[in-house]
C-alpha positions in Angstrom: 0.0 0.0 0.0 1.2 3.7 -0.9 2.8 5.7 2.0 1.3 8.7 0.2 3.6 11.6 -1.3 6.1 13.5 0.5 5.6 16.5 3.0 7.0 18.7 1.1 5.3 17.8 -2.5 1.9 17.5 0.1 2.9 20.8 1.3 3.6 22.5 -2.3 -0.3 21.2 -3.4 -2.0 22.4 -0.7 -0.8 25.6 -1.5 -1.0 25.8 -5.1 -4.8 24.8 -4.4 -5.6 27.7 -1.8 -3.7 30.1 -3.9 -6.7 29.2 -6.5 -9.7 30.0 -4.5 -10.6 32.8 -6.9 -10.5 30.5 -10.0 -12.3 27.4 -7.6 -15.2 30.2 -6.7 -14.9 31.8 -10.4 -15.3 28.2 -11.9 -18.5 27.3 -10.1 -20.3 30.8 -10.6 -20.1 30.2 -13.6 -21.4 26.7 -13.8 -24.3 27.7 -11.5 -25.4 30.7 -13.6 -26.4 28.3 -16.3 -29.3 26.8 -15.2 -29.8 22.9 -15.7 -32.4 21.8 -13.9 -34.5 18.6 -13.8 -36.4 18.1 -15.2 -35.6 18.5 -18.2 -32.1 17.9 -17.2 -30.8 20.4 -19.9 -27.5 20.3 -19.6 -26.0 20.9 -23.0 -24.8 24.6 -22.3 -23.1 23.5 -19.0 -21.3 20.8 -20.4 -20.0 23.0 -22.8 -19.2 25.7 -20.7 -17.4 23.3 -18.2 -15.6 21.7 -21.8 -14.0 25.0 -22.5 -12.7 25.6 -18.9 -11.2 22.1 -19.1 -9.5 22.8 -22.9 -7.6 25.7 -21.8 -5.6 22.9 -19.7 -2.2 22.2 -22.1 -2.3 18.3 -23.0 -5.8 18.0 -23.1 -8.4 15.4 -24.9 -12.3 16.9 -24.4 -15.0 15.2 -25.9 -18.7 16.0 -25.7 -21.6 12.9 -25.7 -24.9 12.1 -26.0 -27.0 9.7 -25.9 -30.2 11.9 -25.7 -30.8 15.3 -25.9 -31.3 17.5 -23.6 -28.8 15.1 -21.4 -25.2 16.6 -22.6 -22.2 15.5 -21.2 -18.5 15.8 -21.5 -15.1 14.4 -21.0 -11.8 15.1 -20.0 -8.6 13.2 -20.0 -5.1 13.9 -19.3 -2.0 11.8 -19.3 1.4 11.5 -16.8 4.8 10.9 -17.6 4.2 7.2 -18.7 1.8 4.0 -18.2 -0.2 3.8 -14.9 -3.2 3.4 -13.0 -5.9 5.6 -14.2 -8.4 7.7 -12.1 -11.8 9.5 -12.5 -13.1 12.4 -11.3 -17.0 12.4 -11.9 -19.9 14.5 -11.3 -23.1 15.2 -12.3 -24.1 18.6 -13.7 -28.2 18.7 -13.5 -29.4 20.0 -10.3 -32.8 20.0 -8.7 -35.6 22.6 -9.6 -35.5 26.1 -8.5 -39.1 25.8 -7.0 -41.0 29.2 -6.2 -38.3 32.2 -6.8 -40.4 33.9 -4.2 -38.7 32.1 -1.8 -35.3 32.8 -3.0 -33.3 35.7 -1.4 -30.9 35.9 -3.8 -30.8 34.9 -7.1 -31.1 30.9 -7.9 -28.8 31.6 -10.9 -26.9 34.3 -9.7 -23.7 32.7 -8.0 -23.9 35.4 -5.4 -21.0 35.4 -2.9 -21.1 37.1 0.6 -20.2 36.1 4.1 -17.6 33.8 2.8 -20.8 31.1 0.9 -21.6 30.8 -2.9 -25.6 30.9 -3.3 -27.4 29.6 -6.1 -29.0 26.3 -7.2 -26.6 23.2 -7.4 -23.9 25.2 -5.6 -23.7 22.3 -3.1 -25.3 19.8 -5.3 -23.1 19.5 -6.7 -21.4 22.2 -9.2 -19.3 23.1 -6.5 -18.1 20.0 -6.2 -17.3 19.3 -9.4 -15.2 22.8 -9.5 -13.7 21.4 -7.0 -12.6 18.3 -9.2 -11.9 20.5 -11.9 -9.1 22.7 -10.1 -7.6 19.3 -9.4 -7.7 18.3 -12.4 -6.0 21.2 -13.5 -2.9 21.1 -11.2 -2.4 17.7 -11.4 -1.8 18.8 -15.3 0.8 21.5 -14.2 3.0 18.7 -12.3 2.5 15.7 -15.3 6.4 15.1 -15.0 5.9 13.9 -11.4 3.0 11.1 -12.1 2.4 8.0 -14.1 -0.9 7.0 -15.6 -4.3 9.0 -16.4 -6.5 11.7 -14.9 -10.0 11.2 -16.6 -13.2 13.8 -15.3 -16.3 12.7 -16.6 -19.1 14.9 -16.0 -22.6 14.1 -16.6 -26.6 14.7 -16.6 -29.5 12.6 -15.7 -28.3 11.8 -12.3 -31.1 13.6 -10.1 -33.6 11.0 -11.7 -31.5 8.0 -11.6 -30.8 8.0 -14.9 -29.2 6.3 -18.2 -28.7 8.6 -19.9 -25.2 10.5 -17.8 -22.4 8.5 -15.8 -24.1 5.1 -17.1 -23.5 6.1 -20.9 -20.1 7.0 -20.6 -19.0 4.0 -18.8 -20.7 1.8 -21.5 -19.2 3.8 -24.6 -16.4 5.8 -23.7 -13.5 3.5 -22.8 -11.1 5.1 -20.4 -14.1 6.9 -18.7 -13.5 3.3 -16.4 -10.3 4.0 -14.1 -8.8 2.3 -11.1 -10.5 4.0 -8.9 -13.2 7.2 -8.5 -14.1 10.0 -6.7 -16.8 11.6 -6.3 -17.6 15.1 -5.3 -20.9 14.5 -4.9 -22.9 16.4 -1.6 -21.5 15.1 2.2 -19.1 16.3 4.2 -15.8 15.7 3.2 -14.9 14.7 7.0 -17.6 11.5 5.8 -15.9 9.7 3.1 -18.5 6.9 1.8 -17.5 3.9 0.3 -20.9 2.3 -0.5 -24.4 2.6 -0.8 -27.7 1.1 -0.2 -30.0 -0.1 -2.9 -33.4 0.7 -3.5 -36.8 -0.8 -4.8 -39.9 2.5 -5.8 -43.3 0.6 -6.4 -46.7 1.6 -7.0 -49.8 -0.1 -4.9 -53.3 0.2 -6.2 -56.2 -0.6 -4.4 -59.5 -1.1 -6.1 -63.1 -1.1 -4.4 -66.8 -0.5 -4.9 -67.8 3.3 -4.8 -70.7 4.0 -2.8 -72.5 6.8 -0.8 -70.5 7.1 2.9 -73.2 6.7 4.6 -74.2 3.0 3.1 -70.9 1.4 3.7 -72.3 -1.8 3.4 -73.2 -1.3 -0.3 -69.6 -0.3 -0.8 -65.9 -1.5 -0.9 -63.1 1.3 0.3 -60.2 1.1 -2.1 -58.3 3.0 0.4 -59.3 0.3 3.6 -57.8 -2.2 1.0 -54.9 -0.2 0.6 -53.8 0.9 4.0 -54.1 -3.1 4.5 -51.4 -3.7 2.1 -49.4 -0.9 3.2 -49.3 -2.5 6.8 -48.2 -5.4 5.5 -45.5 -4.4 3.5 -44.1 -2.5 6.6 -44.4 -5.8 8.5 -43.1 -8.2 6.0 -40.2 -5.8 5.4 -39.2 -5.5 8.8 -39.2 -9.4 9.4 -36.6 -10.3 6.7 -33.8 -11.1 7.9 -30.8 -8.5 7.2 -27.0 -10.1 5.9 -24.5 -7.3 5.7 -21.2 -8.4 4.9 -19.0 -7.8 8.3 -16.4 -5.7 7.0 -19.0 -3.3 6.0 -21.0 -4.3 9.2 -17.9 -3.3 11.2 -16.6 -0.1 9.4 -20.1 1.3 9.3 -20.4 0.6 13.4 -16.1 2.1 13.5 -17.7 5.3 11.8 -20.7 6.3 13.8 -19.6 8.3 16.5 -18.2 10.6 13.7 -20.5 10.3 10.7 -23.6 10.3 13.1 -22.5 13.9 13.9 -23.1 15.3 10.1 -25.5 12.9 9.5 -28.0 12.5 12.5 -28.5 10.2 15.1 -29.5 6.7 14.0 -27.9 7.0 10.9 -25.7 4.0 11.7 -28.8 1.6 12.2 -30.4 2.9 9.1 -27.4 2.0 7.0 -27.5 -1.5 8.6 -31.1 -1.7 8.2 -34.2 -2.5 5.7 -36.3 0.7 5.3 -39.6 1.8 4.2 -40.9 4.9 3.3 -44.6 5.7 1.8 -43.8 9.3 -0.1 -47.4 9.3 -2.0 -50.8 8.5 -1.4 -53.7 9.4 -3.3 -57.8 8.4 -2.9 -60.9 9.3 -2.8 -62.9 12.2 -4.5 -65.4 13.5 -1.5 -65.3 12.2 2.4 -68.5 11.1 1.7 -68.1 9.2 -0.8 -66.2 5.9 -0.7 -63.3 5.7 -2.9 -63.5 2.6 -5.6 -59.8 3.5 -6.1 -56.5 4.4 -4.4 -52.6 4.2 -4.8 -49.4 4.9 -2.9 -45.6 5.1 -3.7 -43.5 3.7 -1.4 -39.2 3.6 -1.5 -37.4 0.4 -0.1 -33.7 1.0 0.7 -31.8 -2.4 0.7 -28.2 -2.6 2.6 -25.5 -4.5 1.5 -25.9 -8.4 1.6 -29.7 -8.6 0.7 -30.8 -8.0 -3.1 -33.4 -6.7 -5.0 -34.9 -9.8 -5.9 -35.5 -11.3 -2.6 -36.9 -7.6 -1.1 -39.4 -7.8 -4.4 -40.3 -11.5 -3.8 -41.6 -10.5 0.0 -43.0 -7.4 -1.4 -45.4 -9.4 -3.8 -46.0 -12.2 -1.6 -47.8 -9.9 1.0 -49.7 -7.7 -1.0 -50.6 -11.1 -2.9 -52.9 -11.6 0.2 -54.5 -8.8 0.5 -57.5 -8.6 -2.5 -57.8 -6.3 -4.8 -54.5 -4.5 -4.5 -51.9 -5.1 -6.9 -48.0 -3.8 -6.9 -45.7 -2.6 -10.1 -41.9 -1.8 -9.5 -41.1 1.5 -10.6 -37.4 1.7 -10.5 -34.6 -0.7 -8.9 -31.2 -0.1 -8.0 -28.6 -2.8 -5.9 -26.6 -2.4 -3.0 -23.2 -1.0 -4.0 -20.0 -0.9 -2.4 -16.1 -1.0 -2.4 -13.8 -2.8 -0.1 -13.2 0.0 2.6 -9.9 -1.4 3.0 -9.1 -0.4 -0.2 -5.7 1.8 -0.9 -8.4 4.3 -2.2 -9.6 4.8 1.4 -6.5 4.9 3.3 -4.9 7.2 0.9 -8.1 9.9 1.2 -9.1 9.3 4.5 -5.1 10.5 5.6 -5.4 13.7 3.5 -8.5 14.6 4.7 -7.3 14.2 7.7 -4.3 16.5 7.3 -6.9 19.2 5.8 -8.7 18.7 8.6 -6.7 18.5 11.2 -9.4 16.0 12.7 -10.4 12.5 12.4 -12.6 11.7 9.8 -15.0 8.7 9.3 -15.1 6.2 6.4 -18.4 4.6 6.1 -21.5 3.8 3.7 -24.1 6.5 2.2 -27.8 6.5 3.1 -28.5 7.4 -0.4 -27.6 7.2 -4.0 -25.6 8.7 -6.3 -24.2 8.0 -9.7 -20.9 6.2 -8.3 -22.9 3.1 -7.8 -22.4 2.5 -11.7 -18.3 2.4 -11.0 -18.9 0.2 -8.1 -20.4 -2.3 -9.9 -18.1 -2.7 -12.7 -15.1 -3.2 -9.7 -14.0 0.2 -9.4 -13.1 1.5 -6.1 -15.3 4.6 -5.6 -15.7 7.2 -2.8 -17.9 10.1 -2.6 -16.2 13.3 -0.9 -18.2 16.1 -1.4 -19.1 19.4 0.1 -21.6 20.2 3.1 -24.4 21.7 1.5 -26.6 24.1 3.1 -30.8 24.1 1.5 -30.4 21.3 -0.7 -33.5 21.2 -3.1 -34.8 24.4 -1.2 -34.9 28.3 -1.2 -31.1 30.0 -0.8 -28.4 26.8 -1.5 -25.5 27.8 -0.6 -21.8 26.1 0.0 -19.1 27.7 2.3 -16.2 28.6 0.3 -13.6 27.4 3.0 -15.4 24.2 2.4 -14.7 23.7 -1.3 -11.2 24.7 -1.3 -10.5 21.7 1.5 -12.4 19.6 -0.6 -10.5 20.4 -3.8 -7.2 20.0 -1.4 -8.2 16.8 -0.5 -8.9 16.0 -4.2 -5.9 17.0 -5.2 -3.7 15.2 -3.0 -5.7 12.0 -3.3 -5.0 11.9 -6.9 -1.4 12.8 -6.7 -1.1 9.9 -4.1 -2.6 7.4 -6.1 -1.2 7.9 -9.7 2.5 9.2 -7.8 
């Protein structure tokens, strides 16, 4: 396992990285004031815009791809002194919706710094971020002569809807967009480096009955009744099914909590280690007098590492197989995903952000999903390390600028240790 680089080469990054805090805060302005929300997930013009910052960098191979439009994404590579390992920098560059602008105090598009924080939407999640990435990128080109290998940033749309169409189409057309390892600058505090997440299972439940007048319930059949049956079920039959994570995950997840739970809540740790149900969405009835002759819910499974898809789906449709007149259709599936977290990858990130820090950090799995699970799954080591965002998917995002340029430091160094 690598040592990591030398003090003094450490030393020389972390300056060269905080003596570009103007071009790490010029970067994302000027990713956030081109809006690409989803949907539609429009991210043509920020792709490009982000392609042209990454050109200027001597040595350079951009390429722009898509596999539908509106979903544009680009490409980066650049190489070291000779043959190596190869690493990826990826990010996604769709954010969520600006909702009402009412509720905005600053401009959602505006990039508006003051009081040392960046404010607009996807500052935090996670155009920040990928600046953060990008400055790396960029000094790892200015010292070439000192690594081996490749430096690929692959940045994408069509993650906030789980998409195909971003991350997944690059890994299955563009070759070296599939390194030895990944990071991620995807939204968490950098002081939580995650090295796996849970999977997931979205479904649909509908309920059928026999309308009738609220006061004759016995001519009737309540569709919602029916439904809230099923829903109790699922929540029961879920929580009885036995739960088999590995126990190197079981034990760095348990090693972590006392930090991560800190950032991340209380109970974080058993949710990670746990089967979980949510109900986001119901809908039913017409009039409360009236009984409904149809209803329906979406519900979210998360699934942690060691139980699968299939076997969550198989107790989902057995128990709402008993209650009649409701039926269940899968909306969306994703599996469990996760690296070794004793991986170089880990040791070499975890000890720089450490010695940004100054303070321990914790290395542990992510409560939810991101596009890194598609590197995961084809063997890549991956880590997410991303900013602590402030109003995610609300009025007023906003990131703290000391908070990006640690992140980019610890990006930096990271990929200097591992292609060094």
């Amino acid at each position: 396992m690598s040592a990591g680089i030398s003090t003094d080469m450490q030393n020389n990054l972390s300056r060269k990285v905080r003596g570009r805090t103007d071009t790490l805060v010029e970067i994302c302005s000027k990713l956030v004031r081109i809006p690409s929300e989803t949907p539609p997930s429009d991210t043509r013009a920020v792709a490009k815009a982000a392609g042209e910052i990454l050109s200027k960098v001597d040595g350079v191979e951009v390429s722009y791809h898509t596999l539908e439009d509106p979903i544009g994404n680009v490409v980066a590579r650049i190489k070291g002194k000779g043959p190596g390992k190869r690493l990826t920098f990826n990010g996604h560059l769709d954010t969520f919706l600006v909702g009402d602008k009412s509720r905005w105090t600053v401009d959602p598009f505006g990039a508006e710094c003051k009081e040392g924080r960046i404010y607009g939407r996807g500052v935090a999640d996670m155009k920040g971020g990928i600046a953060c990435s990008m400055i790396a990128f960029m000094l790892m080109a200015e010292c070439r002569d000192a690594w081996s290998g490749e430096l690929v940033i692959a940045l994408a749309g069509d993650e906030e809807v789980m998409g195909p169409r971003g991350t997944l189409f690059l890994l299955d057309t563009v070759p070296f967009v599939k390194g030895d390892a990944a990071i991620l600058g995807d939204i968490g505090t950098s002081k939580v480096l995650r090295f796996g997440e849970r999977g997931a299972i979205w479904f649909e439940l509908t309920a059928v009955g026999k309308a009738s007048h609220g006061a004759h319930v016995h001519r009737g059949i309540n569709a919602i009744d029916r439904l809230t049956t099923a829903m109790g079920k699922i929540r029961q039959g879920i929580q009885n099914m036995p739960v088999n994570v590995p126990e190197n995950v079981r034990k760095a997840v348990l090693a972590a909590g006392p930090i991560s739970e800190a950032y991340s809540g209380k109970g974080e740790t058993n949710v990670l280690l746990s089967l979980t149900l949510n109900f986001g969405i119901i809908q039913g009835g017409i009039a409360l007098n009236i009984m409904p002759d149809k209803a329906t819910a979406q519900g979210d499974i998360r699934i942690p590492p060691g139980n699968t898809v299939e076997e969550v789906e198989s107790t989902l449709n057995a128990v709402v197989g008993e209650v009649e007149g409701v039926s269940v259709r899968k909306i969306h599936s994703w599996v469990p995903n996760w690296s070794d977290p004793a991986d170089e990858l880990f040791s070499l990130i975890s000890k720089n952000a450490r010695h940004v820090w100054n303070e321990e950090v914790a290395v542990t799995m992510r409560v939810g999903s991101s596009d890194s699970r598609y590197f995961r799954l084809r063997g890549v080591p991956t880590v997410n390390c991303g900013l602590n965002g402030y109003n995610l998917g609300a009025a007023d995002e906003y990131a703290e600028i000391s908070d990006m340029v640690n992140v980019a430091e610890i990006h930096t160094l990271t990929a200097f240790d591992f292609l060094a």
